[in-house]
Structures are given as structure tokens and as C-alpha cells.
C-alpha positions as CSV (number, residue, x, y, z in Angstrom):
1,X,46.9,20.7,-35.2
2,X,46.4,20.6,-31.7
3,X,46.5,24.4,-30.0
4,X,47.4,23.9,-26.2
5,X,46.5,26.9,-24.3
6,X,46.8,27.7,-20.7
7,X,43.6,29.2,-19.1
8,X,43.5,29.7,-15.4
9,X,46.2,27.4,-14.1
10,X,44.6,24.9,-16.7
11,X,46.4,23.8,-19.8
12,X,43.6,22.8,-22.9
13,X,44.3,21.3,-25.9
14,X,42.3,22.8,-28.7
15,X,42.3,20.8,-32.0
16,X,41.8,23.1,-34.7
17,X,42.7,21.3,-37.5
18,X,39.5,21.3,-39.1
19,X,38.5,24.7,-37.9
20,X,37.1,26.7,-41.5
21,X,34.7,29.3,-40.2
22,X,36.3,31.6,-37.8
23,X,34.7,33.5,-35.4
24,X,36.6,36.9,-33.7
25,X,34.2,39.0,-31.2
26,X,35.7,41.0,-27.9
27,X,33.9,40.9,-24.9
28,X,34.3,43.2,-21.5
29,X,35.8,41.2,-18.3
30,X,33.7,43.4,-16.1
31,X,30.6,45.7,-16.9
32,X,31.6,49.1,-17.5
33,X,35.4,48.8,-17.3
34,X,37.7,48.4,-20.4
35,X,39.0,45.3,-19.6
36,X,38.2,43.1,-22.7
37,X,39.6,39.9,-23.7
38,X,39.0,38.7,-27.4
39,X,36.9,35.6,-28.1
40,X,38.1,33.3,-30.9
41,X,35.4,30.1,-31.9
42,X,34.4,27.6,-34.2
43,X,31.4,28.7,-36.1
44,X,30.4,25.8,-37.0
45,X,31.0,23.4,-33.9
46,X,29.8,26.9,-31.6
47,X,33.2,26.2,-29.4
48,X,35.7,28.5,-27.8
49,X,39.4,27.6,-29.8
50,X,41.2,30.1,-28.6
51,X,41.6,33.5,-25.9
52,X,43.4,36.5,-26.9
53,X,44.6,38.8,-23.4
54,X,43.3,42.0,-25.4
55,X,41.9,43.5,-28.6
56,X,45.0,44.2,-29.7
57,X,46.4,43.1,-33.2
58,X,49.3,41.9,-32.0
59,X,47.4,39.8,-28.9
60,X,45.3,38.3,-31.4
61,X,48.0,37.5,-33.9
62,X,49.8,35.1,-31.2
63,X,46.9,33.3,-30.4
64,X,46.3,32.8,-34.2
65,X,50.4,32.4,-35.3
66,X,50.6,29.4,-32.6
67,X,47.5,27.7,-34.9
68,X,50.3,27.3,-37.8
69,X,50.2,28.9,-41.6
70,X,48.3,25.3,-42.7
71,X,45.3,26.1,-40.4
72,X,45.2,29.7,-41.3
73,X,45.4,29.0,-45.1
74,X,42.5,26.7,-44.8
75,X,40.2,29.5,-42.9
76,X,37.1,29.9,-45.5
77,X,35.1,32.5,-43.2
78,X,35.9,35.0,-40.7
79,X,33.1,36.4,-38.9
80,X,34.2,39.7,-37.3
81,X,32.0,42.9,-35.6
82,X,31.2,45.7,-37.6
83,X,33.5,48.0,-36.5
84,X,35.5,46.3,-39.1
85,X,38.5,46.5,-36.3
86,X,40.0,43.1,-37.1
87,X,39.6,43.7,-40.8
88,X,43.3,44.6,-41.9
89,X,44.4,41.3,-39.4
90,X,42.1,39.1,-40.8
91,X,43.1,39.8,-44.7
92,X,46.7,40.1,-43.7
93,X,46.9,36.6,-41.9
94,X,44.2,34.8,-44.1
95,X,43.6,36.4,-46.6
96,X,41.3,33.3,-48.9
97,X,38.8,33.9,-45.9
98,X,35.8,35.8,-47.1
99,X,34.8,38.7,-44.2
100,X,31.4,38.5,-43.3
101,X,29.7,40.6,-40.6
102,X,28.6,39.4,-36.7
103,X,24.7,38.1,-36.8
104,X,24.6,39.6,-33.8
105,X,25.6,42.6,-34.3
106,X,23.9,43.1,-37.8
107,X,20.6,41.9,-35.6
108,X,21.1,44.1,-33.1
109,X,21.1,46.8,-35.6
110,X,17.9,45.2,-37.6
111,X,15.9,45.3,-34.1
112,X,16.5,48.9,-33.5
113,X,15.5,50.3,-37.0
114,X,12.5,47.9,-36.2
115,X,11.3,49.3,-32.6
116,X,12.7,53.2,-33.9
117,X,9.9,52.5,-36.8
118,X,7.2,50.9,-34.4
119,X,7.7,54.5,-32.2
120,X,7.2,56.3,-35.4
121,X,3.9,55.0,-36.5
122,X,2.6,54.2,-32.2
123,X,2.9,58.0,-31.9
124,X,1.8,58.5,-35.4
125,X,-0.1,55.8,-37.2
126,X,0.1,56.3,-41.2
127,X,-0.6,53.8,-44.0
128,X,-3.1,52.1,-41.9
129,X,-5.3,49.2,-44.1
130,X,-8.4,50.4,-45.2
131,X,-11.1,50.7,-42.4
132,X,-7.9,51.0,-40.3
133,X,-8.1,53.4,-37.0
134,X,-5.3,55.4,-35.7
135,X,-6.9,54.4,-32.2
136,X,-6.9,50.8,-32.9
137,X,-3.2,50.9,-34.4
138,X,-2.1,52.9,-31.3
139,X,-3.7,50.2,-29.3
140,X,-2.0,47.1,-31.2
141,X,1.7,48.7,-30.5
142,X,1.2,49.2,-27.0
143,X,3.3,46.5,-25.1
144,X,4.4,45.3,-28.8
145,X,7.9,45.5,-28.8
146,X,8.9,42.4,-27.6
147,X,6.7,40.5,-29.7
148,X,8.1,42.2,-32.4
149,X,12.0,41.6,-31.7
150,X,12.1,38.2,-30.4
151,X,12.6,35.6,-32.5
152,X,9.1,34.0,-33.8
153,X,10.1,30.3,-32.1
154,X,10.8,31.9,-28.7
155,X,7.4,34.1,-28.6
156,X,4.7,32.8,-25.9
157,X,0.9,32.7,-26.9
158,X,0.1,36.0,-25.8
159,X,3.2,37.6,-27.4
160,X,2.2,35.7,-31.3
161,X,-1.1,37.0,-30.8
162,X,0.3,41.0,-30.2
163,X,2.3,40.0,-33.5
164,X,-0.3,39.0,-35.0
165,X,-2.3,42.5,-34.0
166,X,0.2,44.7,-34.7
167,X,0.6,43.1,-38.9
168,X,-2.6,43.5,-39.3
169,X,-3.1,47.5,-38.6
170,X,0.7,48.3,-39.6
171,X,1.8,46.7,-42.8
172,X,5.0,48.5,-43.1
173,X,6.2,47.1,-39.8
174,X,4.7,43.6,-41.1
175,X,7.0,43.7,-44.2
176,X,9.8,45.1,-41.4
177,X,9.1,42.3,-39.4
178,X,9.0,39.7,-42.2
179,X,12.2,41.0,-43.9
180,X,14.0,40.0,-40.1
């Protein structure tokens, strides 16, 4: 089916009759206003199938009622935040589609029980491998948290080798790290 949408002063057509992994995330308009559109897209082709004016249940159900019941019915995933907002829509409306929660989102909250637990042991190192310092572990985490958070592909030299620094004198934040 072929979803024609106007955005702007721009009519789109949006196929999405293959669409089977559904993605539903709101985003602000503006920084620090509540003005916040909902974003509907493809997981699996990454593309933007469809705009919803607000986070509304009824906003979102228009965009997703002009898709048809055949496109709905065949919706195997739903990725939504995990606020869980969209929840009741999303087994109301589809309800074969497994839930799953936001990568971002779960990442976002894997990051910060990482650098909460870097703090922790910077300020006081425990578990240190044997022969370890607390002055040499203090002096691995400083500056670490970067190297720690970003993805492993996206580090430079000089970040792999703070990695690398900070696993060897804190092995709980290594397994942290690994377990990411």
C-alpha cells in the first residue's frame, strides 16, 4: 500500500507495504518547548514512513489507520520508548507485533549505570587486580569516560588505549564495559 502524506506543502508517497518492524519515537520541534511531533520508521530500511502532529493516541492512530488493517496485521515488531506510552496503542491496533524497547533509550540507560559506576570506583577504587594501586586506578579513570561510552569502532587511538587502561586496573567496569 502506498501511504501519501502531505509534509510541508509537499505531498510523499510512502509505500509501506512491506513495512514489518515498526518503529514509534517522539521528538521535540524546538529545544525546551513541548512541541513534539511523533516519528514513525522502517526499522529495517532506517526510513521515515510516516509523521504524526503529536503524541497523542489518537494523532498516531490516523497516521497508522490510513496504512490499512493488512499492513497493520502484518507488523512483526514495534519498537517503542520505555515509557511504555504507546504500549496500550500498539497491542490495540497490532496486536501479533511483539513490543520491544528503543536501543537508544535502553543504551542511554546502560551508559549511565556505566559512568555512575566509573565515579564510584575513580573516587573510590575497590577490587583492584593484585599489585593494583588506588593511585594508578584513580589515574586510569581520569578523562575515561568517553572511551568508556562510545562505541568501540568509533574510539580514536588515544581513546582505545584509555580503554584499555582503565580494564586493566578496574575489572568490574571491564565486565560493565564488555556486557555493553
Amino acid at each position: 500500500m502506498v501511504n501519501g502524506g502531505v509534509y510541508g506543502r509537499k505531498k510523499v508517497e510512502i509505500d509501506v507495504s512491506g513495512l514489518r518492524r515498526l518503529g514509534i519515537d517522539e521528538i521535540a520541534l524546538r529545544k525546551g518547548h513541548k512541541d513534539f511531533v511523533v516519528v514513525l520508521s522502517d526499522l529495517d530500511t532506517h526510513t521515515l514512513i510516516g509523521l504524526a502532529p503529536a503524541r497523542t493516541h489518537a494523532a498516531i492512530q490516523t497516521v497508522l489507520f490510513e496504512w490499512g488493517a493488512e499492513v497493520l496485521g502484518c507488523i512483526e515488531e514495534v519498537s517503542i520508548d520505555l515509557s511504555g506510552n504507546y504500549r496500550g496503542l500498539v497491542r490495540r491496533l497490532m496486536p501479533q507485533a511483539k513490543i520491544v524497547a528503543d536501543r537508544f533509550h535502553v543504551m542511554k540507560l546502560v551508559n549511565e549505570e556505566l559512568n555512575q559506576a566509573r565515579n564510584v570506583f575513580r573516587r573510590q577504587p575497590d577490587d583492584l587486580p593484585e599489585g593494583g594501586s588506588p593511585e594508578a586506578a584513580k589515574e586510569a579513570l581520569k578523562n575515561s569516560k568517553y572511551a568508556l561510552l562510545k562505541p568501540e569502532e568509533k574510539l580514536t587511538d588515544t581513546q582505545i588505549e584509555k580503554l584499555a587502561d582503565v580494564k586493566a586496573v578496574a575489572p568490574k567496569l571491564a565486565l560493565m564495559h564488555q556486557t555493553k
